[in-house]
KEVEX-727110 format. One record per residue (C-alpha): y, x, z. Coordinates in steps of 0.05 Angstrom, whole numbers, plus 32768, in hexadecimal, padded with zeros to 4 digits. Each point is the difference from the previous one (the first is absolute). Layout:
% residues N
((Y X Z))
...
//
This chain:
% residues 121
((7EE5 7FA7 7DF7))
((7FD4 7FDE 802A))
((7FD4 8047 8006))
((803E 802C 801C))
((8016 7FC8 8032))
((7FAD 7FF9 8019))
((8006 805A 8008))
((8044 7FF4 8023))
((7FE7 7FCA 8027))
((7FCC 802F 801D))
((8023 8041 8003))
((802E 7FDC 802C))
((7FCD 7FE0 802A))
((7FEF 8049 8015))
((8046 8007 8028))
((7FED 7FBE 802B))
((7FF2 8014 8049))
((800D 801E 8041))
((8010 804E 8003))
((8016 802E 802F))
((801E 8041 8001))
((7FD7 803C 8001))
((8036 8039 7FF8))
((8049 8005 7FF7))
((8005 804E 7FD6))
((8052 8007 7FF8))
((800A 7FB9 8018))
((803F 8017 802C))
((801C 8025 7FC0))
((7FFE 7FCD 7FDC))
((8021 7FCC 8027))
((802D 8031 800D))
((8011 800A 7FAF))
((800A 7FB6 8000))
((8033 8003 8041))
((7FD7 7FDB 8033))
((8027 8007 8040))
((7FDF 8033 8032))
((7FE7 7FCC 8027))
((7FDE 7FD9 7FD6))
((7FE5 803A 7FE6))
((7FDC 8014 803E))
((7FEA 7FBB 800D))
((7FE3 7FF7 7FBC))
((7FD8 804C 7FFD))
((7FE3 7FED 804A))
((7FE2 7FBA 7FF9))
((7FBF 7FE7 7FDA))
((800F 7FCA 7FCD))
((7FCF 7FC9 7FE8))
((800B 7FE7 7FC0))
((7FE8 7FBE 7FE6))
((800A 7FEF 7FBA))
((7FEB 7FC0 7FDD))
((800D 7FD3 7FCC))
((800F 7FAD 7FF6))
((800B 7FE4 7FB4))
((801E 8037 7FE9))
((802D 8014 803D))
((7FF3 803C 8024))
((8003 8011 804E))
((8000 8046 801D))
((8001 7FFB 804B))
((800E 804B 8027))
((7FF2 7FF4 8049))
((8015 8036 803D))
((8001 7FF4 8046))
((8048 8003 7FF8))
((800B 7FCD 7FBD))
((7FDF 7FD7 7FD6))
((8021 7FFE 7FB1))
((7FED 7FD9 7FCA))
((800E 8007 7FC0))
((7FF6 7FC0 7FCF))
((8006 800B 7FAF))
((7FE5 7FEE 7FB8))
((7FEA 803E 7FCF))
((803E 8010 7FD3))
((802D 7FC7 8020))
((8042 801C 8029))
((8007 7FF0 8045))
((8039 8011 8030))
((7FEC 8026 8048))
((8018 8020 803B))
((7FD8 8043 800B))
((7FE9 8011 803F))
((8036 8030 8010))
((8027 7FC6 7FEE))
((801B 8009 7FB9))
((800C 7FC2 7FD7))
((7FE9 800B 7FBE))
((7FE0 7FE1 7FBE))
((7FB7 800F 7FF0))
((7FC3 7FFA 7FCD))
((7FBF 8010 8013))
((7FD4 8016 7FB6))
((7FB7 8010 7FEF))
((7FF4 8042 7FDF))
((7FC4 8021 7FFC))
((7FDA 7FE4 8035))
((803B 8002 8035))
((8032 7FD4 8015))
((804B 8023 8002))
((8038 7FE7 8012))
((804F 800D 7FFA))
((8037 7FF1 801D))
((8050 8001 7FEE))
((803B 7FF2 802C))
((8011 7FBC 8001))
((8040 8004 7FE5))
((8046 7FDF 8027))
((802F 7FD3 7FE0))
((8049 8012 8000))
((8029 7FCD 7FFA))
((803F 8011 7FD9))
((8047 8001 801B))
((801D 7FC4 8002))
((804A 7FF7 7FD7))
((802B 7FF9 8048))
((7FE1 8045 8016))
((7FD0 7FE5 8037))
//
C-alpha cells in the first residue's frame, strides 16, 4: 500500500550519508573466517574507511573510500546483481531491507562447463 512504501521510503532515507569507522571489534577474525588473504587483511584492519551511501530513482550507491581504494557498489532493493568482492571474488548478490537494515548476500557465481564434445576434444 501506498502507507508501507511512504514508512519504507523513510526508513531508508535514514541509511543516506557519509560514515566513517569508529571501531573494528574482531574485524581481523572475521575476514579471516571469510578467507581474506593476510594481506588484505592487514591493509583493511589498518586504514579508516569513508562510506557514502545515496540513492537515485530507486538505484542505490554505497561508495567505501581508503587512501588505498575507492569501491562502489551500485544495486536495486531485492534485484540480483553480479560483483567482484574486494578480495576479488566474482559472485552474485541481493542487497534486502529487514528491519531497519540493509543486508546483503552473496553466492558464487557459478562456471559453465561445457560438455565433452563426441570426437573426445
Amino acid at each position: 500500500s501506498f502507507q508501507n512504501l511512504t514508512k519504507l521510503t523513510v526508513a531508508m532515507d535514514a541509511f543516506k550519508g557519509k560514515f566513517e569507522r569508529t571501531s573494528a571489534d574482531q574485524y581481523e577474525e572475521f575476514l579471516k573466517a571469510l578467507e581474506v588473504n593476510f594481506l588484505l587483511r592487514k591493509a583493511a584492519t589498518v586504514s579508516t574507511p569513508v562510506m557514502e551511501v545515496s540513492e537515485e530513482g530507486g538505484a542505490w550507491t554505497i561508495k567505501t573510500s581508503t587512501t588505498l581504494k575507492t569501491m562502489e557498489l551500485k544495486f536495486k532493493l531485492g534485484e540480483e546483481f553480479e560483483e567482484t568482492t574486494p578480495d576479488g571474488r566474482e559472485v552474485t548478490a541481493v542487497v534486502l531491507s529487514r528491519m531497519a537494515r540493509l543486508s546483503q548476500s552473496r553466492r558464487p557465481r557459478r562456471k559453465v562447463r561445457r560438455a565433452p564434445s563426441p570426437s573426445g576434444r
